[in-house]
C-alpha positions, -999 to +999 in steps of 0.1 A: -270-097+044-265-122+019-223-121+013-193-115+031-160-106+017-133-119+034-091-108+011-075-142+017-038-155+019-021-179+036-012-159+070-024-165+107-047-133+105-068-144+076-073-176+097-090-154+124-109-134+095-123-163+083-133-176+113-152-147+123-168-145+087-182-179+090-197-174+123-214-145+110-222-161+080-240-189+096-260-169+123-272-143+097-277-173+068-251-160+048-229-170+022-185-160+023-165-154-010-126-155+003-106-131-026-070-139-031-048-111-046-022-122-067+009-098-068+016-078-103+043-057-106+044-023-090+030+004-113+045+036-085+025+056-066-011+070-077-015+104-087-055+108-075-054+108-036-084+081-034-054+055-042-037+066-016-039+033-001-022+014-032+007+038-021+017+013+004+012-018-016+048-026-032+048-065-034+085-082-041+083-097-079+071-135-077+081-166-102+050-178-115+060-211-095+060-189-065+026-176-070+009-210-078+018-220-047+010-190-027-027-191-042-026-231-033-021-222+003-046-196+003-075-221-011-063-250+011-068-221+041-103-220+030-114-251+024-102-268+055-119-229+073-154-242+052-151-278+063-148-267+100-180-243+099-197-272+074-200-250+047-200-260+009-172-248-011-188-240-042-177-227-079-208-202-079-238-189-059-273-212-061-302-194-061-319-201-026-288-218-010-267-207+015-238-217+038-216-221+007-180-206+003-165-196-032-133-185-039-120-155-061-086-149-070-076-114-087-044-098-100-042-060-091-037-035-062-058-033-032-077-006-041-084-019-074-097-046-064-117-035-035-131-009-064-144-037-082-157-067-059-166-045-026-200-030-042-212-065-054-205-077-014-228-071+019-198-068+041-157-072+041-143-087+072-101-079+076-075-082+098-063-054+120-029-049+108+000-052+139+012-017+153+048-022+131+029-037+105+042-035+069+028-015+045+008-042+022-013-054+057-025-018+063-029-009+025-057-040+022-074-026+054-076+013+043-084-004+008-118-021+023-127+009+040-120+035+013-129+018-013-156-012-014-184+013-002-197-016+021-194-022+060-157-031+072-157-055+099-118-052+114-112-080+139-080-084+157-053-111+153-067-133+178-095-154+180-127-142+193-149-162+216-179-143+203-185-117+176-219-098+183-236-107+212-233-078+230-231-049+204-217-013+214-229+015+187-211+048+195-232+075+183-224+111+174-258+122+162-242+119+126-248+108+090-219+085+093-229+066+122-264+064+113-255+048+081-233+021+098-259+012+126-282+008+094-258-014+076-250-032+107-292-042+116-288-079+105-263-082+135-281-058+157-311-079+153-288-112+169-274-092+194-285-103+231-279-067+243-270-033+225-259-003+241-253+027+226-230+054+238-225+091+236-203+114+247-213+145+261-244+167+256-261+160+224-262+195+209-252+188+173-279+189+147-293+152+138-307+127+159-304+124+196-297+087+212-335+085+222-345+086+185-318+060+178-343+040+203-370+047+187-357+040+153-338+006+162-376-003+179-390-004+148-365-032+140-375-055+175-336-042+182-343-030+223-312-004+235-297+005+269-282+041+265-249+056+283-235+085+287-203+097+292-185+132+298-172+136+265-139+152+278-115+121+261-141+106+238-118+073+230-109+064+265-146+071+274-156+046+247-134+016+254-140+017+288-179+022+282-177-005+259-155-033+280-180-019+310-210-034+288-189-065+281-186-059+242-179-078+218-182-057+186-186-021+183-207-002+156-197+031+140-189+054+118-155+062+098-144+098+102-123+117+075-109+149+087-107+163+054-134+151+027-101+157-002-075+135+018-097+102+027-064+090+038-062+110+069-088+096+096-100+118+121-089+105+158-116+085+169-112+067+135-075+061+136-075+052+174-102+021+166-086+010+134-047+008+147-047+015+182-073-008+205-084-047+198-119-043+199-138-055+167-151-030+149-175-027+122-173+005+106-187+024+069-168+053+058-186+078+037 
């Protein structure tokens, strides 16, 4: 893991974003590039259903005026986030350093320009978006996860005393899940305990927990397994998870229906709008 993502603007969330993306960044020897997204003006809704999220994304017109200063506040948020976490705020990447912060700034839609800088990135790290949030706040979040094929780390609006040291993965014996735990080694490997937790009997085809051992072994990554009922998988999971004293959980993101990427299956849309655990999830 070499960059993290992190869509910037000058609002108390992408304080607490930051924050956790340095931390990261520095325990994983990382570099952070913070993106500010300028506001165009509102093209109407999308007519292919992967742009769903840009659906929700209908910013008020700006003077430029306006928008110089709104970008100014957004820089000045990261440079004084860099300065705190002693990290250089650079112009470009340097070839064996790290610890450095750039700054992009883009004119678009969220899911344009998730579609464009998300590949080139290891991992994005957003806000969870309040329960009467407006649309733009969840529009950037379903933007990361739909669209910059990477790892989504969604923190809540508050600031974490740790992110990672106890790691909960949930596992489902799935492709999904098996990609994010994957994607999500370079933290497992700092963790100082990782559980992973199932729910119910582990009759679907693909990997038991006990493999996920044997795999995650291979990595110097030791795990304590639990088990639950399986009867209310999401209750059984946050309370498995603030049982192990979590502070990040590990999964996979859940589409009910491969054609409508917008509609996330339950234990997807109960993490992403309906808990305040950190989660660091890869939708497929």
């Amino acid at each position: 893991m070499r960059l993290i993502l992190v869509p910037t603007a000058a609002r108390p969330e992408c304080v607490v974003a930051l924050d956790v993306a340095l931390r990261i960044a520095k325990s994983v020897d990382a570099n952070i590039t913070a993106c500010h997204v300028r506001t165009q003006r509102y093209e109407g809704p999308s007519t292919m259903s992967q742009l769903m999220p840009d659906d929700l994304y209908d910013p008020r017109e700006q003077s430029d005026t306006q928008r110089a200063l709104t970008s100014k506040a957004a820089h000045e948020l990261l440079a004084k986030a860099a300065k705190a976490h002693a990290f250089e705020l650079a112009r470009r990447p340097a070839p064996g350093k790290r610890s450095r912060a750039t700054w992009h700034e883009m004119v678009g839609t969220p899911a344009r320009v998730f579609s464009i800088i998300g590949p080139v990135c290891d991992m994005v790290v957003v806000s969870r978006p309040k329960a009467k949030s407006a649309g733009p706040a969840k529009a950037f979040l379903l933007a990361a996860l739909l669209h910059s094929i990477k790892p989504v780390l969604i923190v809540p609006q508050k600031r974490l005393p740790s992110v990672g040291k106890t790691i909960v993965i949930a596992w489902n014996q799935s492709a999904e899940a098996a990609l994010a735990v994957t994607a999500a080694i370079p933290l497992l490997q700092r963790a100082e305990h990782v559980v992973v937790v199932t729910g119910g009997p582990e009759h679907r085809t693909g990997p038991k927990s006990s493999y996920l051992a044997q795999y995650l072994a291979h990595w110097d990554v030791g795990v304590e397994r639990v088990g639950t009922k399986g009867a209310d998988v999401e209750k059984e999971l946050e309370r498995a998870y603030r049982s192990a004293g979590g502070d990040l959980l590990v999964m996979g993101a859940y589409s009910r229906h491969r054609f409508r990427q917008l509609i996330f299956g339950g234990m997807t849309e109960h993490m992403l709008f309906k808990t305040d655990i950190p989660v660091f999830m890869l939708h497929r």
